[in-house]
C-alpha positions in Angstrom: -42.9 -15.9 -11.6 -39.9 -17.7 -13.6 -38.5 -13.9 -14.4 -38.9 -13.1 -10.4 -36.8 -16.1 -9.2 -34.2 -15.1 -12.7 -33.8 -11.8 -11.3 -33.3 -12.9 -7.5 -30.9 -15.3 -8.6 -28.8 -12.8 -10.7 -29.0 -10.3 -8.0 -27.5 -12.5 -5.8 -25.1 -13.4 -7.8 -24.5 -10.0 -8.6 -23.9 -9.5 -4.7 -21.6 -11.6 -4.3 -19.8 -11.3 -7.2 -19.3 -7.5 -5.9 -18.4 -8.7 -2.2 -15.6 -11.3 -3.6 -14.3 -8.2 -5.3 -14.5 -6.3 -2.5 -12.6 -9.2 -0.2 -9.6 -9.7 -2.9 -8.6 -6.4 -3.8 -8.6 -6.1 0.2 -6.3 -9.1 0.1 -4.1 -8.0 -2.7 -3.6 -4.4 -1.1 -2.6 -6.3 2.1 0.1 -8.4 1.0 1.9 -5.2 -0.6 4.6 -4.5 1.2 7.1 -2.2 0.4 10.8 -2.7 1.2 12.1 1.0 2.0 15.6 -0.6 2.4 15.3 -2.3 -1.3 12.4 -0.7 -3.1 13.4 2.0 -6.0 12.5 5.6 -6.4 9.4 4.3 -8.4 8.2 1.5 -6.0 8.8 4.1 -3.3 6.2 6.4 -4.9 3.4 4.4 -4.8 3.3 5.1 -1.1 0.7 7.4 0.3 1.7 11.0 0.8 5.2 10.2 -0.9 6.0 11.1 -4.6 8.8 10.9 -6.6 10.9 13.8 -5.0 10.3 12.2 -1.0 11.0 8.5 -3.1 14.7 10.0 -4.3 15.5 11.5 -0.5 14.8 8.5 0.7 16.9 6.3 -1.5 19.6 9.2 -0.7 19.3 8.5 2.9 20.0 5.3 2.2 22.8 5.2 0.3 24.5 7.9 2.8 23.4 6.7 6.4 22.8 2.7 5.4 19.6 0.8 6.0 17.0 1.6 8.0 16.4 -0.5 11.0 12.9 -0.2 11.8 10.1 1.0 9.2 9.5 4.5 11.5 12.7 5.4 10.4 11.6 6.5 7.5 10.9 9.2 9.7 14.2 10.3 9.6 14.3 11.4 6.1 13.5 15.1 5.9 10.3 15.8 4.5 8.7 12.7 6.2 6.7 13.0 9.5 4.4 11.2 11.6 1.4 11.5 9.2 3.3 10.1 6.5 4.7 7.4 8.5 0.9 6.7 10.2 -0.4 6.2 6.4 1.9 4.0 5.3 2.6 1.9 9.0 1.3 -1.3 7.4 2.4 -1.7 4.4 6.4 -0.9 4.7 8.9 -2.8 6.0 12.7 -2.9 6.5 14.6 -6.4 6.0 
């Protein structure tokens, strides 16, 4: 019987051990934001759907047209479409 309630306890724990897990690495991916008017060629890539050859066209866009005034003007960039812009909506921004 003491081995039963053991084992209950430390599956519970267990539980929600997993679901605090589960709630901060939520958390953390949700305060990333990504600066498309600041972030480098390398902070760039860590979007979705965007590696290091979209990352440099956008930082040329940049530099030649100035910054981008809302984030689904990333859009703009060649190369970068709706799909892109859909999978990334949340997490960039443009200050």
């Amino acid at each position: 019987m003491k081995n039963r309630g053991k084992r209950i306890i430390s599956i519970f724990l267990l539980v929600v051990f997993l679901m605090g897990s589960s709630v901060g690495a939520a958390l953390a991916q949700e305060q990333m934001k990504v600066n498309i008017n600041k972030a480098t060629v390398d902070e760039l890539a860590t979007l979705k759907r965007i590696g290091p050859s979209y990352a440099q066209r956008i930082v040329e866009y940049r530099s030649q047209h100035g910054p981008f005034q809302k984030p689904e003007d990333i859009m703009r960039v060649r190369g970068i479409g709706i799909k892109t812009y859909e999978a990334n909506k949340n997490i960039i921004i443009c200050e």
